[in-house]
Biotite code that builds the C-alpha atoms (Angstrom):
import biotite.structure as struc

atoms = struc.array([
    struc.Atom([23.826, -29.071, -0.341], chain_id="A", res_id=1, res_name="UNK", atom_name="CA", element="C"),
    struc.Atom([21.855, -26.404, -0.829], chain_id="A", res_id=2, res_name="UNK", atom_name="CA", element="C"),
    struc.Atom([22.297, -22.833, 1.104], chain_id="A", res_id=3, res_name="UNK", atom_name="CA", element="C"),
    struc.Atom([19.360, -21.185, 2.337], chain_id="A", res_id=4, res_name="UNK", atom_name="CA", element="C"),
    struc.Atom([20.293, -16.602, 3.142], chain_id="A", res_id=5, res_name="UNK", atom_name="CA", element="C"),
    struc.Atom([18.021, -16.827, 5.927], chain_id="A", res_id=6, res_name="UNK", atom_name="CA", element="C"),
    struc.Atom([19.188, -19.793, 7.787], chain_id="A", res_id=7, res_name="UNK", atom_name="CA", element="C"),
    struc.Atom([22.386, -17.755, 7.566], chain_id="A", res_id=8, res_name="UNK", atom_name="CA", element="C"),
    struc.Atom([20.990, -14.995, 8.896], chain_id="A", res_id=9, res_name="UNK", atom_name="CA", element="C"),
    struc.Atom([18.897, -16.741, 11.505], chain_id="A", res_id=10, res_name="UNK", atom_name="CA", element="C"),
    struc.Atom([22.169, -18.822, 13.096], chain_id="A", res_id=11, res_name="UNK", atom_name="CA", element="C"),
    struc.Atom([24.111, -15.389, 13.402], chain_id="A", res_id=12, res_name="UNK", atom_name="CA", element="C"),
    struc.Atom([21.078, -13.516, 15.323], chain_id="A", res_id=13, res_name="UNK", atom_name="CA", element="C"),
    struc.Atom([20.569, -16.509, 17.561], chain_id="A", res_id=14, res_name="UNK", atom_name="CA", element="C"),
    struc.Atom([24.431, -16.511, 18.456], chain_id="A", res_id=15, res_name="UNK", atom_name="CA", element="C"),
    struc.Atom([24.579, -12.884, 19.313], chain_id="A", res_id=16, res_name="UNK", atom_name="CA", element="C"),
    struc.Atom([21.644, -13.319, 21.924], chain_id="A", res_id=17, res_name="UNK", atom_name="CA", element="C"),
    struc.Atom([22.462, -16.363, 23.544], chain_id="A", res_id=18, res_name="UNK", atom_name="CA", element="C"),
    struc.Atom([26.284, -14.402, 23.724], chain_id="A", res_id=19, res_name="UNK", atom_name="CA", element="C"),
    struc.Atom([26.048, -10.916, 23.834], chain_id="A", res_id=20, res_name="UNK", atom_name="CA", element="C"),
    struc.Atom([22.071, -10.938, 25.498], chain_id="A", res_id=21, res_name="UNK", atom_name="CA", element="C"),
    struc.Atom([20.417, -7.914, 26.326], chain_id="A", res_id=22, res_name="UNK", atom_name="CA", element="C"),
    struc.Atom([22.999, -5.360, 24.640], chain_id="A", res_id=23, res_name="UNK", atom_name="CA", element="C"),
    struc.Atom([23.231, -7.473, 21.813], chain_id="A", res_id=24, res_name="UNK", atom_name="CA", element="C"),
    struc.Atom([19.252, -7.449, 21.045], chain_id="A", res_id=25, res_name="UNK", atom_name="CA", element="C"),
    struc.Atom([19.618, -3.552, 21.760], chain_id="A", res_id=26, res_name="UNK", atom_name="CA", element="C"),
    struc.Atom([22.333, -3.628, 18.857], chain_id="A", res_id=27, res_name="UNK", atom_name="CA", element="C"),
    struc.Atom([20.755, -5.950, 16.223], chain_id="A", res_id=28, res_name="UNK", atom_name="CA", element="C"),
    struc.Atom([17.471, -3.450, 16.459], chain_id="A", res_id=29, res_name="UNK", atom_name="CA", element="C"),
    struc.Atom([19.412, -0.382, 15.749], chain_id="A", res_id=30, res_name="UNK", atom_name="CA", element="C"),
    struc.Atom([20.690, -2.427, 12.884], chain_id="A", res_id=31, res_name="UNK", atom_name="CA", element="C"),
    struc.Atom([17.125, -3.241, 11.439], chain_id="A", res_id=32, res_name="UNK", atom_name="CA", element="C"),
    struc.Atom([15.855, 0.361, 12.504], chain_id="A", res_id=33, res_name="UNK", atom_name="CA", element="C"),
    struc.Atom([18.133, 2.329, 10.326], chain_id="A", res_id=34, res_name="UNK", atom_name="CA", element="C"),
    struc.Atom([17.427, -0.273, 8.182], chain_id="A", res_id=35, res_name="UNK", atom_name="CA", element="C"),
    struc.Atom([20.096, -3.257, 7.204], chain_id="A", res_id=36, res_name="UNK", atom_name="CA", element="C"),
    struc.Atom([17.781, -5.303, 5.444], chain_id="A", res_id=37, res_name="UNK", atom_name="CA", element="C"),
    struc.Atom([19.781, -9.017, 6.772], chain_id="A", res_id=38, res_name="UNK", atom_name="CA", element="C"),
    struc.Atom([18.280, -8.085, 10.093], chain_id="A", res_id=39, res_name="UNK", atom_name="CA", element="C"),
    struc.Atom([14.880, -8.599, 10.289], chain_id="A", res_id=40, res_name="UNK", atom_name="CA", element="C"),
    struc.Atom([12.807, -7.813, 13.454], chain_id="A", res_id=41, res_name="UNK", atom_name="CA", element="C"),
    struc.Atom([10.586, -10.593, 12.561], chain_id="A", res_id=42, res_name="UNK", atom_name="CA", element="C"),
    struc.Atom([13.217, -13.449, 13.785], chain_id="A", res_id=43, res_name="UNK", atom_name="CA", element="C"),
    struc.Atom([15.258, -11.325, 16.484], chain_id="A", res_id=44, res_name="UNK", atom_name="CA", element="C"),
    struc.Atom([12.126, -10.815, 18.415], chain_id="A", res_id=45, res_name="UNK", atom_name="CA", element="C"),
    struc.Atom([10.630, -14.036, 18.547], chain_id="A", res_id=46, res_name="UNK", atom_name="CA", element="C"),
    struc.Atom([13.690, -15.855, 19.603], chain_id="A", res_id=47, res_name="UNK", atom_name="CA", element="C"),
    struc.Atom([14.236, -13.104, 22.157], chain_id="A", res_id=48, res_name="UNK", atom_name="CA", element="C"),
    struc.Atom([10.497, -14.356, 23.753], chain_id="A", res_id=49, res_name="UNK", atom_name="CA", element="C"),
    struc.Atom([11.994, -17.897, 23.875], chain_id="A", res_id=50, res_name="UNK", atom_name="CA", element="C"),
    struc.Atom([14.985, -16.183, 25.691], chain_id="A", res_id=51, res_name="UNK", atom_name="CA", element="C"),
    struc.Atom([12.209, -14.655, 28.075], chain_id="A", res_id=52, res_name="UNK", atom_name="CA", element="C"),
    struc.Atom([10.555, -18.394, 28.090], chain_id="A", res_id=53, res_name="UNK", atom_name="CA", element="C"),
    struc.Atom([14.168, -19.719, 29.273], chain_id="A", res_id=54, res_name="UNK", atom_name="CA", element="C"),
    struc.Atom([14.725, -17.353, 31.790], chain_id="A", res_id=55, res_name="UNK", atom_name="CA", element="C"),
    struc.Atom([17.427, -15.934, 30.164], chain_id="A", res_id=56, res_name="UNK", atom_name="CA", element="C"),
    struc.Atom([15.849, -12.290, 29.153], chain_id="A", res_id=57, res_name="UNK", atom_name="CA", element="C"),
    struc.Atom([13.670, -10.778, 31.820], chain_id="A", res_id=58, res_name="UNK", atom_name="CA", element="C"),
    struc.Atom([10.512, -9.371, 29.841], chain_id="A", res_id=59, res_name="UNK", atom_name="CA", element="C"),
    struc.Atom([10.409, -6.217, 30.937], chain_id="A", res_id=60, res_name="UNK", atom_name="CA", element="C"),
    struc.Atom([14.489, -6.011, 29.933], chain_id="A", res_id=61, res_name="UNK", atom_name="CA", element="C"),
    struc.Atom([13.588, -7.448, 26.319], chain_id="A", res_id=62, res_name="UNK", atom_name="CA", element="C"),
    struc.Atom([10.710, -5.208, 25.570], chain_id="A", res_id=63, res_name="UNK", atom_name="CA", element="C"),
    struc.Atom([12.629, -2.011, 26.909], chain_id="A", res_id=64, res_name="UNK", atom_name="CA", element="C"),
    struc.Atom([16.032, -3.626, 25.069], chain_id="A", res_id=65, res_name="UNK", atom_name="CA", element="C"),
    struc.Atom([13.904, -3.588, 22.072], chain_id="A", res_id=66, res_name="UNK", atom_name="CA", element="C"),
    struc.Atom([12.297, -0.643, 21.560], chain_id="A", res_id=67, res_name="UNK", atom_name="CA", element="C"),
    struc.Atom([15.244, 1.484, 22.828], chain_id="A", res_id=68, res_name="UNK", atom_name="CA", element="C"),
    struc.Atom([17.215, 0.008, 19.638], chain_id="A", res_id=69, res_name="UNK", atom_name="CA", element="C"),
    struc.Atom([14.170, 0.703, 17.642], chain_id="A", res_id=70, res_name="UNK", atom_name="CA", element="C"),
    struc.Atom([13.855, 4.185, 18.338], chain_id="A", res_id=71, res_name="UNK", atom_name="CA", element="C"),
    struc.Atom([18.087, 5.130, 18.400], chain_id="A", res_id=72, res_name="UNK", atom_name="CA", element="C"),
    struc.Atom([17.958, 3.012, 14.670], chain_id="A", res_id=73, res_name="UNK", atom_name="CA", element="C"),
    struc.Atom([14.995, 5.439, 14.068], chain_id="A", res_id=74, res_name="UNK", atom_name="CA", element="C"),
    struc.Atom([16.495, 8.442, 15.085], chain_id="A", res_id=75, res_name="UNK", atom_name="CA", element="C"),
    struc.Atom([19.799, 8.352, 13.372], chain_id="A", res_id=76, res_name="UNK", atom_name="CA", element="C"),
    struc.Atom([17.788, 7.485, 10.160], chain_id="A", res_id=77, res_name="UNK", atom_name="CA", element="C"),
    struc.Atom([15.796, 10.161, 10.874], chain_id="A", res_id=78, res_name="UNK", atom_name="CA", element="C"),
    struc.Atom([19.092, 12.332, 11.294], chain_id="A", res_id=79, res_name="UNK", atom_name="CA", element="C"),
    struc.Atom([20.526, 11.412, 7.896], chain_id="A", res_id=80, res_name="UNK", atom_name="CA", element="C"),
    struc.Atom([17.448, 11.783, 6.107], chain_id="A", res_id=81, res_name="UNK", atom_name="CA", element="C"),
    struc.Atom([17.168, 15.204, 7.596], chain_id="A", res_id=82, res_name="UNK", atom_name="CA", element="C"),
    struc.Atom([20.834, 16.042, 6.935], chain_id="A", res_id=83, res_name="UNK", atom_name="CA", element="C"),
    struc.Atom([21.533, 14.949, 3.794], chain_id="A", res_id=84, res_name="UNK", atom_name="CA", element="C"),
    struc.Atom([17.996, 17.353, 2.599], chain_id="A", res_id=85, res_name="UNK", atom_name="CA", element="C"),
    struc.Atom([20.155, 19.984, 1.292], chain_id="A", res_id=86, res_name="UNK", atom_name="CA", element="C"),
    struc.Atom([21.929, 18.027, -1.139], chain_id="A", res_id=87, res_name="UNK", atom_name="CA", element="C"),
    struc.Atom([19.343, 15.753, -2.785], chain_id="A", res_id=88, res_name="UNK", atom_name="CA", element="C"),
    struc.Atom([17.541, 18.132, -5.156], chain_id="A", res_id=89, res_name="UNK", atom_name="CA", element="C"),
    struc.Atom([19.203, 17.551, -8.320], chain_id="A", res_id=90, res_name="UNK", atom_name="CA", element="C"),
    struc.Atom([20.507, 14.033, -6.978], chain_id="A", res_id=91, res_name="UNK", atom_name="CA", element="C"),
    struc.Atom([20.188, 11.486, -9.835], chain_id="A", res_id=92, res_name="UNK", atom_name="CA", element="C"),
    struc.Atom([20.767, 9.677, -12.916], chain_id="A", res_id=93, res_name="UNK", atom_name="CA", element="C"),
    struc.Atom([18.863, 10.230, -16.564], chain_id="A", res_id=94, res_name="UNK", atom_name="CA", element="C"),
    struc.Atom([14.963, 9.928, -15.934], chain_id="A", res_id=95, res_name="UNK", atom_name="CA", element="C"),
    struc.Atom([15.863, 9.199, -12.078], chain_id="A", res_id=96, res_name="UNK", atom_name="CA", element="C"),
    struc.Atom([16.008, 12.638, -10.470], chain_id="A", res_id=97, res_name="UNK", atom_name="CA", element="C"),
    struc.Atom([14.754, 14.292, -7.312], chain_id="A", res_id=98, res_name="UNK", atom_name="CA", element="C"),
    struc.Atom([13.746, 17.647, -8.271], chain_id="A", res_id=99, res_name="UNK", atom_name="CA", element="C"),
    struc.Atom([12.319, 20.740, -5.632], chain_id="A", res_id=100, res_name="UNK", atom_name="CA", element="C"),
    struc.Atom([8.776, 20.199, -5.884], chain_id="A", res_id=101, res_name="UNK", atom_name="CA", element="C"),
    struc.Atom([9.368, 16.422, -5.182], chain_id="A", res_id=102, res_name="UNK", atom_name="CA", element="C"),
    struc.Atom([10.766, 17.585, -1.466], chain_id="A", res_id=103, res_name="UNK", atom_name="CA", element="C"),
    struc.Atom([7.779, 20.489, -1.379], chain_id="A", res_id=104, res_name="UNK", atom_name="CA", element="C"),
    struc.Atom([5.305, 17.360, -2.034], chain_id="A", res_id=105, res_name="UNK", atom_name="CA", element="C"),
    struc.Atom([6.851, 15.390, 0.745], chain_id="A", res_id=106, res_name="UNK", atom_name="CA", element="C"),
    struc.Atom([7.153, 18.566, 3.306], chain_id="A", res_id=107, res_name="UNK", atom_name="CA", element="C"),
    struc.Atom([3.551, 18.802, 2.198], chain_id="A", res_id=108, res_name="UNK", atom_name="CA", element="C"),
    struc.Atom([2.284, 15.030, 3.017], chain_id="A", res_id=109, res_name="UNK", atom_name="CA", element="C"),
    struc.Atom([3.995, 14.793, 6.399], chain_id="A", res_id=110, res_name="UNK", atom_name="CA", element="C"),
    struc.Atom([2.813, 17.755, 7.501], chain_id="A", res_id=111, res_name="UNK", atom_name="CA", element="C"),
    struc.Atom([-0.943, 16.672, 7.067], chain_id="A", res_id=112, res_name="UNK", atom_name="CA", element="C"),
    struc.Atom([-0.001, 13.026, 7.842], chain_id="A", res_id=113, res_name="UNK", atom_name="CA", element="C"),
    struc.Atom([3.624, 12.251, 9.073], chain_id="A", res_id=114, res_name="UNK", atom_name="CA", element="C"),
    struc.Atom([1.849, 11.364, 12.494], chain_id="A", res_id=115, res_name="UNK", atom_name="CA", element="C"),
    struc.Atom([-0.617, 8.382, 11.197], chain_id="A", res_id=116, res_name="UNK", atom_name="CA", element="C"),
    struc.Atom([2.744, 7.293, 8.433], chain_id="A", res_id=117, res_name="UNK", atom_name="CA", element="C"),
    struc.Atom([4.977, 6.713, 11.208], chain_id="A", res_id=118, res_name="UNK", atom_name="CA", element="C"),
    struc.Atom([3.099, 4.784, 13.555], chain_id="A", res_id=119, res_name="UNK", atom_name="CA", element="C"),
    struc.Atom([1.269, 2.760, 10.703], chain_id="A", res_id=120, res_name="UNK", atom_name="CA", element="C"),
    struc.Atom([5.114, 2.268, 9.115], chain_id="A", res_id=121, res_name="UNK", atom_name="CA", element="C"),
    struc.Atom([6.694, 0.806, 12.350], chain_id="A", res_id=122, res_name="UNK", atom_name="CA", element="C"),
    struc.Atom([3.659, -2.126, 12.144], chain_id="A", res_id=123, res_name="UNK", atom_name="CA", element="C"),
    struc.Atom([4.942, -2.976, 9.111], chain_id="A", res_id=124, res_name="UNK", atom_name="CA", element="C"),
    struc.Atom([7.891, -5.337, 8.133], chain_id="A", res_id=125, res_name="UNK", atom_name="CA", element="C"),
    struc.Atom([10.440, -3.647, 6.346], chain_id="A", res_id=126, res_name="UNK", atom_name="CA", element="C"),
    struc.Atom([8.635, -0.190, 5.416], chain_id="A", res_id=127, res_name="UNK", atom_name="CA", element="C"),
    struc.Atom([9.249, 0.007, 9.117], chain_id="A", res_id=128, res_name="UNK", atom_name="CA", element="C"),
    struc.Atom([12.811, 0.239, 9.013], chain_id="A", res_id=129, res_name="UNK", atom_name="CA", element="C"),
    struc.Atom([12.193, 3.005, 6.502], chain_id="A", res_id=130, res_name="UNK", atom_name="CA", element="C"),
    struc.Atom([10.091, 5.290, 6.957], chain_id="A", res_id=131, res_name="UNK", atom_name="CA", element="C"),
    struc.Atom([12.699, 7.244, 9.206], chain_id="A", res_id=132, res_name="UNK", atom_name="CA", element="C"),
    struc.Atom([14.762, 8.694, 6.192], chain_id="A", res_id=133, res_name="UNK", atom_name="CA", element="C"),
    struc.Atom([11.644, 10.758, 4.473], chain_id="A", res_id=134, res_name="UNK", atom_name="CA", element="C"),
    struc.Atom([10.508, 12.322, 8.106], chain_id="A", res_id=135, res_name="UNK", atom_name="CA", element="C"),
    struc.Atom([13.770, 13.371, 8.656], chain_id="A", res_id=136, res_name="UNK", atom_name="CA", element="C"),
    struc.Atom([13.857, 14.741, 5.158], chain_id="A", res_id=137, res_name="UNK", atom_name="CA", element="C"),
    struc.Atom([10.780, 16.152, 5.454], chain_id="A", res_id=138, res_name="UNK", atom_name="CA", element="C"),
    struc.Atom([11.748, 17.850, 9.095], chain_id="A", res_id=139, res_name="UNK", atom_name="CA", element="C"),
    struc.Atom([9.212, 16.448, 10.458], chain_id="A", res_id=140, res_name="UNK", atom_name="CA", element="C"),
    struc.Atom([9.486, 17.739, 14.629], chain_id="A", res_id=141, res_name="UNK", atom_name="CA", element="C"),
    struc.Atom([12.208, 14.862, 16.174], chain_id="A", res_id=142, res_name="UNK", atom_name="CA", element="C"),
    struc.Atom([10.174, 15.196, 19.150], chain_id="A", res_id=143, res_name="UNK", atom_name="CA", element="C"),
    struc.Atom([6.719, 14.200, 17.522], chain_id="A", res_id=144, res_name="UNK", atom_name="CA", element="C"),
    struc.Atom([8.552, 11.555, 15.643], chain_id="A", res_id=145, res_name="UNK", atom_name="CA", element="C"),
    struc.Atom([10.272, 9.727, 18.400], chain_id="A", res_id=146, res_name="UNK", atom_name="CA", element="C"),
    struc.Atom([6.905, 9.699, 20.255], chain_id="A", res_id=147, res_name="UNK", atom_name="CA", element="C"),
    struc.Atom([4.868, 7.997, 16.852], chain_id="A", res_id=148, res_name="UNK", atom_name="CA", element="C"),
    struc.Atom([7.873, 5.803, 16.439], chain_id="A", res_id=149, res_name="UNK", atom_name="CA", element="C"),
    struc.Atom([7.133, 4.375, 19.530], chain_id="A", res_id=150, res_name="UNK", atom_name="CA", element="C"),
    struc.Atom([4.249, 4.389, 19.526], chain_id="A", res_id=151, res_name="UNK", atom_name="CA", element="C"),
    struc.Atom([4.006, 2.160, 16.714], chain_id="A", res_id=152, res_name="UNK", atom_name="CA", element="C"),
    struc.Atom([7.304, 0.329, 17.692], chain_id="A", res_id=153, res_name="UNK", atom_name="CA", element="C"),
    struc.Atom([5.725, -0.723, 20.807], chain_id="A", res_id=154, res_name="UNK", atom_name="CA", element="C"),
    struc.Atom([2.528, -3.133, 19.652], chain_id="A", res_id=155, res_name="UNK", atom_name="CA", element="C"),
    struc.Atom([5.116, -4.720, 17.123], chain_id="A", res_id=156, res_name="UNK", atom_name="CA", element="C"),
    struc.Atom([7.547, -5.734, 19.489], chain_id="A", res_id=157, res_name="UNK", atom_name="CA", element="C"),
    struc.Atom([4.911, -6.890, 22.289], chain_id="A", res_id=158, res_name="UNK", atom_name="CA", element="C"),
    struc.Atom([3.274, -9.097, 19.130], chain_id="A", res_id=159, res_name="UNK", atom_name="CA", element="C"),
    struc.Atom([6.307, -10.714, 18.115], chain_id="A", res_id=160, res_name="UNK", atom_name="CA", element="C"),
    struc.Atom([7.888, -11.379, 21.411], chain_id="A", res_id=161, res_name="UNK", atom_name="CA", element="C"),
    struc.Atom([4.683, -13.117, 22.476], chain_id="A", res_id=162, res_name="UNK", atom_name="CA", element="C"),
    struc.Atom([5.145, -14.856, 19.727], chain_id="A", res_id=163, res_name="UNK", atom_name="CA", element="C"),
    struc.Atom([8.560, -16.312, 20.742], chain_id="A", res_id=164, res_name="UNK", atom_name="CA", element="C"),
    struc.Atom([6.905, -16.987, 24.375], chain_id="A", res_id=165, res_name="UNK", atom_name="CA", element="C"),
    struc.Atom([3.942, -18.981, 22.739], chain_id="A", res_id=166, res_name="UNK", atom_name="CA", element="C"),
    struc.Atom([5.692, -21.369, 20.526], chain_id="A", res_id=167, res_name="UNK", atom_name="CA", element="C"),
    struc.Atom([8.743, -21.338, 22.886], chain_id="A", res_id=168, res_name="UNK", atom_name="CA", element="C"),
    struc.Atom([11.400, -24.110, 21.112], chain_id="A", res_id=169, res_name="UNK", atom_name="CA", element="C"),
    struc.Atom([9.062, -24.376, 18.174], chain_id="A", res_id=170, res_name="UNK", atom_name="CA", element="C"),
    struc.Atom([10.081, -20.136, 17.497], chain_id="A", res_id=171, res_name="UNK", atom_name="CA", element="C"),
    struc.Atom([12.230, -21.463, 14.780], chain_id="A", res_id=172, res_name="UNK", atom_name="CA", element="C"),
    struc.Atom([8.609, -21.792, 12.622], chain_id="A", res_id=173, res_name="UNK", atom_name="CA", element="C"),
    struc.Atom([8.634, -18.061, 11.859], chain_id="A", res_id=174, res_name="UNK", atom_name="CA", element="C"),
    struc.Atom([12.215, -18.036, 10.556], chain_id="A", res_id=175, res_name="UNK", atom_name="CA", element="C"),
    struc.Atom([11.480, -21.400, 8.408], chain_id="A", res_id=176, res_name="UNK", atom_name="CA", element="C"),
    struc.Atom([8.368, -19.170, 6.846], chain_id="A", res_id=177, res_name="UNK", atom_name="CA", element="C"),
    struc.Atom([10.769, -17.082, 5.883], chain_id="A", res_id=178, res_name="UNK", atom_name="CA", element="C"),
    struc.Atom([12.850, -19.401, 3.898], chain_id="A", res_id=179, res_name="UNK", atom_name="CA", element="C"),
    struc.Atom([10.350, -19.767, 1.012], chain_id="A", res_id=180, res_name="UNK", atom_name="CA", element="C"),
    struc.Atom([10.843, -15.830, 0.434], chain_id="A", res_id=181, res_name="UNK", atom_name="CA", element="C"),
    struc.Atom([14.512, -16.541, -0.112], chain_id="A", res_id=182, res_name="UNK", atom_name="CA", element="C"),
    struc.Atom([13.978, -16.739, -4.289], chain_id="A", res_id=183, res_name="UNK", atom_name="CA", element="C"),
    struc.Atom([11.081, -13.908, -4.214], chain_id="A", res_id=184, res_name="UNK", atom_name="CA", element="C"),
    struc.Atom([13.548, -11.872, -2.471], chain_id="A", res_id=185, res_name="UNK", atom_name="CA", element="C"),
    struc.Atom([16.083, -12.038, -5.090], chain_id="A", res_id=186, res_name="UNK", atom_name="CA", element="C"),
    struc.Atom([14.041, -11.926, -7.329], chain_id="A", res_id=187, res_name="UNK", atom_name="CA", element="C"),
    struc.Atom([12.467, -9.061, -6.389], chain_id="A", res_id=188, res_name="UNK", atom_name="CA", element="C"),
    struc.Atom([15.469, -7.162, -5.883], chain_id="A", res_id=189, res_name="UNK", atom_name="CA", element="C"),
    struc.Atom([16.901, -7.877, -9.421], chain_id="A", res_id=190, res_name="UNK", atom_name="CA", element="C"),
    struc.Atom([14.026, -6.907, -11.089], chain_id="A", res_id=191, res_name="UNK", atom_name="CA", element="C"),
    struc.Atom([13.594, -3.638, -9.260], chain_id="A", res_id=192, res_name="UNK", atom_name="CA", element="C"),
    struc.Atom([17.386, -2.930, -9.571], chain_id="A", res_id=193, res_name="UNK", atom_name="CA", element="C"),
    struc.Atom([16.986, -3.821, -13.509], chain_id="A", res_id=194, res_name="UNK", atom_name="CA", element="C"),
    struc.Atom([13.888, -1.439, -13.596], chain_id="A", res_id=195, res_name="UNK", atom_name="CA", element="C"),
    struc.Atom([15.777, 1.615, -12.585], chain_id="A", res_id=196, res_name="UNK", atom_name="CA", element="C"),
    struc.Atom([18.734, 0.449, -14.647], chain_id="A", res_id=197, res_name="UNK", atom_name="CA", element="C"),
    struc.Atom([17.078, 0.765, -17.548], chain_id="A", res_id=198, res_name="UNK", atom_name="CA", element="C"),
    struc.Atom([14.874, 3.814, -16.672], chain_id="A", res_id=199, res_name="UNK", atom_name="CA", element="C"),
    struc.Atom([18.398, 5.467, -16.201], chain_id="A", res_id=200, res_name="UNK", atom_name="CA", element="C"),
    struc.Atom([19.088, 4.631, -19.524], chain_id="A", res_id=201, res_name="UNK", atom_name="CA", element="C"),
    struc.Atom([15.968, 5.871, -21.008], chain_id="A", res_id=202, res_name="UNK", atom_name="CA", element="C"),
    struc.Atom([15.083, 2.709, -22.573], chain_id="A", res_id=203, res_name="UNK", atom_name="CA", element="C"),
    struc.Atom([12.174, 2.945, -20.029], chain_id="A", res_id=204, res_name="UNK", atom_name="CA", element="C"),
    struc.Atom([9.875, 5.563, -18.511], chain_id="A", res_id=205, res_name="UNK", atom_name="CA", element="C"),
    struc.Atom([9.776, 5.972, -14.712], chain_id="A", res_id=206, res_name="UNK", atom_name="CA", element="C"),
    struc.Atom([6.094, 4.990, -13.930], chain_id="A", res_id=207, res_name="UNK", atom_name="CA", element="C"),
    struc.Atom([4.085, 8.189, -12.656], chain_id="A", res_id=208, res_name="UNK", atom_name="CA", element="C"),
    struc.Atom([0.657, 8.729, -11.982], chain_id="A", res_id=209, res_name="UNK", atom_name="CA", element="C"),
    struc.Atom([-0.783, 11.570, -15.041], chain_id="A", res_id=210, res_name="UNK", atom_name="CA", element="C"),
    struc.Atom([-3.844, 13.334, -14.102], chain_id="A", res_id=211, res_name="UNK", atom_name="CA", element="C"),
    struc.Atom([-6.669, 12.582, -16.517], chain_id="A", res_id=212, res_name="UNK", atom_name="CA", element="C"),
    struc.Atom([-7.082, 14.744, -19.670], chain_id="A", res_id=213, res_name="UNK", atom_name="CA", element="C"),
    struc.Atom([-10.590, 15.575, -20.547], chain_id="A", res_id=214, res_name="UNK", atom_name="CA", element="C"),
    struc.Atom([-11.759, 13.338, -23.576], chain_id="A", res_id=215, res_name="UNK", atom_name="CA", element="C"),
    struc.Atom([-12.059, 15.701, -26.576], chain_id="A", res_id=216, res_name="UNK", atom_name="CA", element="C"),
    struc.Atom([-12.714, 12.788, -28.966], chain_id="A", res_id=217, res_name="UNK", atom_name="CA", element="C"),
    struc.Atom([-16.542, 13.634, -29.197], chain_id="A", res_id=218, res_name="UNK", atom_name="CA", element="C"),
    struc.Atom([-16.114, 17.463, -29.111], chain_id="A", res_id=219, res_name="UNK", atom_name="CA", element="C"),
    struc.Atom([-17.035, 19.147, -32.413], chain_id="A", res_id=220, res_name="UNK", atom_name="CA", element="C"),
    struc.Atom([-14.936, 21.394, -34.022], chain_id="A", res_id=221, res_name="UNK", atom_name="CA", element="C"),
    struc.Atom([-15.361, 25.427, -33.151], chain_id="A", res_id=222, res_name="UNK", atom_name="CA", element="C"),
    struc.Atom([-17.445, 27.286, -35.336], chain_id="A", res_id=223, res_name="UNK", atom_name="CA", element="C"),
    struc.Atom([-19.592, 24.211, -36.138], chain_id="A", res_id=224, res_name="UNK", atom_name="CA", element="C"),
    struc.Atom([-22.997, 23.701, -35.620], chain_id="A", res_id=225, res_name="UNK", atom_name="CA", element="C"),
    struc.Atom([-23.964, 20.079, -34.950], chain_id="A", res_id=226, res_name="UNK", atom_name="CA", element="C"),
    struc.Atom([-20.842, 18.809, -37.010], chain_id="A", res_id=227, res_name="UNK", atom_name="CA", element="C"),
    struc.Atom([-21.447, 20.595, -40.021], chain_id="A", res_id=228, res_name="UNK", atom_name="CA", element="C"),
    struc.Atom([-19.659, 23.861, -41.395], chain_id="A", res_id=229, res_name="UNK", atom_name="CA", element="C"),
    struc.Atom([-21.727, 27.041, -40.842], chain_id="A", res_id=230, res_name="UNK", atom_name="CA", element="C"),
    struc.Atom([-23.228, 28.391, -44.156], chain_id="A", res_id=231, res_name="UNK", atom_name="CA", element="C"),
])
């Protein structure tokens, strides 16, 4: 019998709404804000539209339920990333290593474009629950951040709870999409995990982007004059 992670994780988000209800959809959204990856918003939302479709969530309730949890996940991210600033320089193992000018590059980027990362983020599955730990480590203003996170947060949640409300029992469909990521999931996770493992160990360079060094192949030589020695 074979065991499928996401029909795991499926059964236990559809038993804490049909239990716990409103509170309960807050909860699993702080949970896939601050970013527990076995929580995706993907299948708590669209079952929470069939609640809706049942009569059993009002839709105001779920929307405000949701994005509520969305931006308290958010924020604590936000307030761990922001905390825990001080003591990442230096943080890390062989080739691995956050150095100053890798925290003046990211003060640098969102302070020309933390606004447009947030709110593009939050529309996107998993970056989404993510993005909160670099603004906060990048002090990015809480104020301005709560406001993009919602902003963002709010045409996700609307999307996928109509979702749930359109294919009503059939909701299920999004979840059993999700099943064929189980092995690329894995997968993906070992060979990232393996990647750093060895870059650790030096058997491997970290992959960075070099700027380009001018092509000196075809130079000639100083004190030459069209390739030959001067007389």
């Amino acid at each position: 019998m074979s065991f499928s992670i996401v029909e795991a994780i499926v059964n236990l988000i559809t038993t804490i709404l049909s239990t716990v209800g409103l509170p309960g959809l807050f909860a699993l959204m702080v949970l896939e804000s601050f970013g527990i990856p076995v929580i995706p918003s993907e299948v708590v939302l669209p079952f929470a539209g069939f609640l809706v479709v049942e009569g059993v969530f009002p839709f105001e309730g779920a929307l405000v339920a949701a994005l509520l949890g969305d931006l308290s996940g958010a924020l604590l991210a936000y307030s761990i990333g922001r905390g825990s600033r001080h003591r990442l320089a230096g943080i890390g193992i062989g080739h691995l290593r956050i150095d100053p000018q890798h925290l003046d590059r990211m003060d640098r980027f969102f302070a020309r474009r933390g606004e447009l990362a947030v709110v593009a983020a939050r529309l996107i599955p998993v970056l989404r629950s993510y993005i909160s730990y670099p603004a906060g480590t990048a002090r990015m203003p809480v104020a301005r951040f709560a406001a993009y996170t919602v902003a963002g947060s709010t045409p996700f949640a609307l999307g996928f709870l109509y979702a749930g409300i359109l294919l009503r029992s059939h909701w299920n469909l999004i979840s059993q999409e999700f099943q064929l990521l189980d092995i690329a999931f894995l997968a993906l996770v070992v060979a990232v995990v393996l990647y750093l493992v060895l870059c650790a160990a030096g058997v491997l360079e970290l992959f960075t982007l070099h700027r380009p060094r001018a092509d000196l192949a075809g130079s000639e030589p100083a004190g030459t004059l069209g390739g030959r020695p001067p007389p």
